[in-house]
Structure formats: C-alpha cells, structure tokens
N, C-alpha and C positions, 0 to 999 in steps of 0.2 A: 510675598514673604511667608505667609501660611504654608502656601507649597513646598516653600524650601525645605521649613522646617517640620514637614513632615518625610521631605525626602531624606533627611539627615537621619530622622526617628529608625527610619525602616532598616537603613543603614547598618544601624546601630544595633538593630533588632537580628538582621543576617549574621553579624559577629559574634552572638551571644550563641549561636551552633555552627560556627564555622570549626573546620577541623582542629584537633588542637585544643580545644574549651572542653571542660568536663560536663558538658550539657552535652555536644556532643557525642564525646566518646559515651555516657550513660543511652544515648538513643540510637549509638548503634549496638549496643549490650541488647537491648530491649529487643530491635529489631530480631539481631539475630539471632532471640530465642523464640521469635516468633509467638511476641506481646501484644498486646493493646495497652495503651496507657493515655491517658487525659492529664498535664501536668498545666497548674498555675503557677505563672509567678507573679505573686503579690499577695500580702496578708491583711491587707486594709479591711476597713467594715465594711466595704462594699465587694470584699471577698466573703467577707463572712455572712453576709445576708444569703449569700448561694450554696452557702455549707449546712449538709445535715448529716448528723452521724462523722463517724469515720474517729483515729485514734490522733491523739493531739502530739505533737514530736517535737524535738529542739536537735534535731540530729545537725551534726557537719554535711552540708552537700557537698558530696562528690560522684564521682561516675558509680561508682559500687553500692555506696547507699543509696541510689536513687535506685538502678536496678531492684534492691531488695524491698522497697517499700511500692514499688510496682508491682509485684509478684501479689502485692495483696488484694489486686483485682480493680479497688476503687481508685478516684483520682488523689493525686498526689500535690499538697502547696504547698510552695518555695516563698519565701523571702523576696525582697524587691532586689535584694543585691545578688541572689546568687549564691548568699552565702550558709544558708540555713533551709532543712526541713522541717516547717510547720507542722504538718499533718498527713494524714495516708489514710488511706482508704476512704474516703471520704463520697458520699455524694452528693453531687450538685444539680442545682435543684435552679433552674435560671427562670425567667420570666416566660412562659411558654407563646406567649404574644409575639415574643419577639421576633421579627421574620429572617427564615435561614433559606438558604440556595443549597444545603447540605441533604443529602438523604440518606445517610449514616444515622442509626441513634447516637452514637460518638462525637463524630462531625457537627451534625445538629445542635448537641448540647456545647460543645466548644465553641463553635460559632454565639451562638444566643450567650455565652456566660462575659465572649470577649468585649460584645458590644454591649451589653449593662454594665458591667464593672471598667472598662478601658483597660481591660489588662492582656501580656500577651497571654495565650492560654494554646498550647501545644498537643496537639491529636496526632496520637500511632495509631497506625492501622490494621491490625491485626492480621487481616487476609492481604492485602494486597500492599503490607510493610511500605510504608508510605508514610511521608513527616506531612503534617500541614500546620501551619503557626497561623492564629487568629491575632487582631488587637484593633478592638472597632470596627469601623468595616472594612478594615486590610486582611486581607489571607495570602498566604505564598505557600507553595508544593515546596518542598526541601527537595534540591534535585540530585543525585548521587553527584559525587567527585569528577570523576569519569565524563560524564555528558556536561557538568561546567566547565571543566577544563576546553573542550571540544567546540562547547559556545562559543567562551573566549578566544579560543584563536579565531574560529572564523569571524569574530568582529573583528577579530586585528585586524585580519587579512583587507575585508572593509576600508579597514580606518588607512589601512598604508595606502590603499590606491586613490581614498581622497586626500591623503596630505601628498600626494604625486600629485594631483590634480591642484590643489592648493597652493603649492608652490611656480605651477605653471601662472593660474592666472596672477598670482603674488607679482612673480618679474615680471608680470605684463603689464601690470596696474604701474610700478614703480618706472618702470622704463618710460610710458606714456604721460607718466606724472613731470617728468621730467621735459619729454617734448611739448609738453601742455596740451594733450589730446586726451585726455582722460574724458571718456561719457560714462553715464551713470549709467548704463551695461556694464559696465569693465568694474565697476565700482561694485554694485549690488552681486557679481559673478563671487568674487572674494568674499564677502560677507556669505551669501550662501552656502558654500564651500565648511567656512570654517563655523558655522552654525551646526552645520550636517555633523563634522565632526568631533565639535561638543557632545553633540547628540548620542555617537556610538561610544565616545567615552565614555557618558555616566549611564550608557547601558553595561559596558566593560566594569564599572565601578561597584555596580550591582554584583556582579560574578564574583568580582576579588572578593567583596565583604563578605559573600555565603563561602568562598573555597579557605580565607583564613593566611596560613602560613603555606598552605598549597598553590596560591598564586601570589606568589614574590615574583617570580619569572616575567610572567604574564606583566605584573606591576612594576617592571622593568622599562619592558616593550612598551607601554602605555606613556608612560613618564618621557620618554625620549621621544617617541612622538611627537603628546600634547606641544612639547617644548616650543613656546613663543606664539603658540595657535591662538591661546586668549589678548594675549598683549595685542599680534594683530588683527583682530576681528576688532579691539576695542577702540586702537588707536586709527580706521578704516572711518569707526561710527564719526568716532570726535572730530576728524576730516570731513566727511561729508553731509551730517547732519544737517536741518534744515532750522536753525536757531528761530527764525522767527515763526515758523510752526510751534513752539515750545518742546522742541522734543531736544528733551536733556538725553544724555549720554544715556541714565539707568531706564530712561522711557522708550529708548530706541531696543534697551535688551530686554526690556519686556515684552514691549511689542513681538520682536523675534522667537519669543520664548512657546510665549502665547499660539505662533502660526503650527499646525498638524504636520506631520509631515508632506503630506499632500500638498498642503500650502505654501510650503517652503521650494519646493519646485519648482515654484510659477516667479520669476526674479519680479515681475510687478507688484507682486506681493510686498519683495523685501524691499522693495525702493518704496512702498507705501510706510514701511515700519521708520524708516529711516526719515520720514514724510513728505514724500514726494507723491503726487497723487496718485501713481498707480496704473495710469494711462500707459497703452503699450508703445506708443509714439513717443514717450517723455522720455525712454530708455534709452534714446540717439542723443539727449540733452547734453549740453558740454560743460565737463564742473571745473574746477579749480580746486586743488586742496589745502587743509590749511597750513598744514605743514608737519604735524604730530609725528605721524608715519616715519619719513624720510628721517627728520631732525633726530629722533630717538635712536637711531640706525650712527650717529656719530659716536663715537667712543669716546667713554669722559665728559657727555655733555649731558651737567643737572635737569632733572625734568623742571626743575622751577627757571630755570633758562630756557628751556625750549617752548616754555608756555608763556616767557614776555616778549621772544623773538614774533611768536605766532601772536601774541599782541600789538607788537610793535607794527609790523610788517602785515600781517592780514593775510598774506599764503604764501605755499613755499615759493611762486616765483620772483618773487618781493625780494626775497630771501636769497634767493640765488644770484639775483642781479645787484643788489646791496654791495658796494663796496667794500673791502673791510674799514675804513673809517666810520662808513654807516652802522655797522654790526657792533662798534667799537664803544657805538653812542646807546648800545640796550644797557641796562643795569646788570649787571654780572658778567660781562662780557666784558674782556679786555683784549688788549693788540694779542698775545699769546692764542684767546680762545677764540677770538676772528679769524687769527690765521687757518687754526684746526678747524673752523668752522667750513671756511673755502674751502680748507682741502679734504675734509671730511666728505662735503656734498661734490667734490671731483672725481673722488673713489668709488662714493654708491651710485655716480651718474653711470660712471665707464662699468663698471659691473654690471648695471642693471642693462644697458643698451645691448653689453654682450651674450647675458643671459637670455637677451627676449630675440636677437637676429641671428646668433650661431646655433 
C-alpha cells in the first residue's frame, strides 16, 4: 500500500508541470532565456530552516511572475498550493551531510534540500536547460514533449501486441474451460499476459501525467485497450487460486506485483503467486475453474448471483450440467434467470469453441 501511494504522489507530482500548468509554461520562459533557477514549493518551517537572506514576497504565482523573480539569480518559494510567491532570491543553505548523487552546486543543493524538508524542490539547468524535480529521494529528468509523446506510442505499440497475444490465450483458456481440459499452463499463460500489460500501462500512465492535455490521444488508445484486462486477470485469480494455501484474491496480486520482470517470464513463477508450488512438472496439473470468469461473461447476470451460483455449485462444470430446475433452487435465481443462464453459457460455449478451432 506504501508503494501505491507513493506511486499516486509522483503522479501527481508529473501534473503539477505537465503542459498546460503555469509551472510549466514559467519553465519553459526560464529555459528559453537560458536561466538557472532553484524553485520550492512549500513554505513550512522546515522550508524556512533552509532559507537565508533573499526578499520576502506575497506575489500571485503565475508563469510571468515566476520568470521575473527568477531573473534575481537566487532561489525562488512557492506556496504548497501553487498559488503564491513567498520569497526570491533566497539562499538555501540544506544540511551539507546529506548525501547527493548530483555534481552540480545546483543539483546538489536541490537534491539535499528535497530530502530534509520532503518538499518538491525543482532545478533548471543553466547549460544544458534541463528540468529535474527532487522530493525525498525521488528525482525525475523533465523529458521534452516530443520524446514523451514518442515513448508512448512505442509502448502502445508494446501494449497492442500483448492484448493480441491476450486475447489468443483468453479463447483458449475459455474454450478448454469449457471442455474441462484446462492445466494450470493455460491458466498462469493468461495471468502473465495481462500482468505484462498492467505493467506497460502504468509505464504509459507515467507519460500521460508529465505530457498533460498533450496526451488525451495517447489516453484514448490506452483506455480502449486496458478495457476489461483488470476484470480478467482478476476474475482468472478468483477461479484458480489455491484457497487452502490462504491466498486471498489481494495476496495473489501482490504476489504478482512483487515478481521483476524477469520473474514474470518464468510461468512457474506465476503459478507460485497464485500458490501452486512452482515446480515445472506442476504446470501439466489439470484445474477446474470456479466459475467467475465464464458466469460474468452472461449479460444481466448480478455479481451477487454469480457468486451463490459458484457457491452453490463449486465450478463452472457443476453449472453447466445443472438443470434449470437446479439453478432455479440458487437465491436470486428464478425460471426467467435459469433460462438466461443456459443460454447465456450456450452462446459463450459456441463462441469460444469457435474462436480457439477457426
């Protein structure tokens, strides 16, 4: 959870000079008058323990004040919101213990001021007009427009040939779920797949928040994509998980989360997160699913029905061979929603069969 919520931080941190934001447009003013500037944002005391000298301000921040209070050489502090200039010309004066990876006098003092204080603290580069944003021990290069944009397609490009690859072993798992040949190869293939492509999405997600309202497009393509890739990676886990292991649904996507990508390669891996031992022999093992998957793929059919069927019944082929009189006897199931039930799982049978043998 730590992690998450520092990924949302950083996020958050890309948007506040994504194009468009007058933090931005002020550092490309800066740039291209070919400046140096040191800018904090935050005024707290433990901004002010690293301030010495410099003139005390209550200016409106915007792009053009910021530029003019830059021009006076020293660093410049902002407001936690964004919305005010504190001070200009100022210098900071950080814990000189602190240890930096920077060899800039610039750099160096940004780095040291970000992680004493936890604030972000933003360094231009004079010579070689360059963004870098400190806060603790995160730094990121501001990358031009031009070469994010260029990123993100080629992750698209990436991300399209695994949801190609996604949807192949997808029919194959449903088709096989069907003839009740499903091994946990065919199982962990799918889960793989749609981990990988988690994966280049919130690298893509990274792109969007620094490009701003310059990848809407971009966040177009991604959205259409992702479409349904969580749902089934999640409803894959809850089918094949190993309950008496204890591995709850959010223990299986930690596990996954947890593996490098290196490690995600290796499908023993993922059939280990899922909690199967890992053994490359185990991979031929024959499962049974419970029914998540399929059941949800019904149109019109409540998740809180599909999860007393999968009670009732214990897996989809339970399910399938149930009468409807049988189906009739779950709680929220009536002759109406039996019928749709049958012919619900007659529709995704004959699709799936045809998608995995034409």
């Amino acid at each position: 959870m730590e992690g998450y919520k520092k990924d949302r931080e950083h996020l958050h941190l890309l948007r506040l000079i994504a194009p468009g934001t007058e933090l931005r447009e002020g550092l490309g003013r800066i740039i291209a008058s070919h400046l140096g500037a040191l800018i904090v944002v935050g005024d707290d005391q433990g901004v002010q323990e690293v301030i010495n000298g410099g003139v005390q301000l209550d200016w409106e921040f915007n792009a053009a004040n910021l530029y003019q209070v830059v021009k006076m050489d020293g660093a410049v502090i902002l407001d936690e919101h964004l919305s005010r200039i504190r001070f200009a010309n100022v210098h900071l004066v950080p814990d000189p213990s602190i240890p930096t990876s920077e060899s800039g006098t610039r750099h160096r003092t940004a780095e040291r001021v970000a992680r004493q204080t936890d604030k972000l603290v933003i360094a231009v580069s004079e010579r070689m007009e360059r963004v870098t944003m400190y806060k603790g021990d995160w730094s990121h290069v501001v990358l031009p427009v031009r070469v994010l944009i260029s990123k993100a397609n080629q992750a698209l490009q990436t991300l399209e040939k695994y949801k190609s690859r996604l949807d192949q072993v997808s029919a194959t798992l449903s088709a096989l779920e069907f003839e009740d040949l499903v091994s946990l190869q065919d199982v962990v293939s799918v889960l793989q797949r749609a981990e990988m492509m988690q994966r280049i999405a919130d690298e893509i997600r990274v792109y969007l928040a620094e490009l701003g309202r310059e990848g809407r497009l971009i966040e177009l393509q991604l959205e259409e994509l992702m479409t349904g890739v969580e749902r089934e990676k999640r409803n894959v886990v809850r089918d094949y998980r190993l309950e008496e292991r204890g591995k709850t649904v959010e223990a299986v996507e930690r596990s996954l989360a947890r593996l490098s990508d290196e490690e995600l390669l290796q499908l023993t891996n993922v059939a280990q997160a899922l909690g199967y031992s890992g053994v490359h022999d185990e991979l031929d093992r024959p499962l049974r699913p419970r029914g998540y998957r399929i059941l949800e793929r019904i149109p019109h059919l409540p998740s809180s029905v599909v999860e007393k069927l999968v009670k009732s019944f214990g897996d989809i082929q339970a399910v399938m061979q149930a009468s409807e009189k049988m189906l009739e006897g779950v709680e929220g199931v009536g002759r109406a929603r039996a019928r749709a039930i049958k012919e619900g799982l007659r529709r995704i049978a004959e699709t799936s069969l045809v998608e995995r043998y034409i």
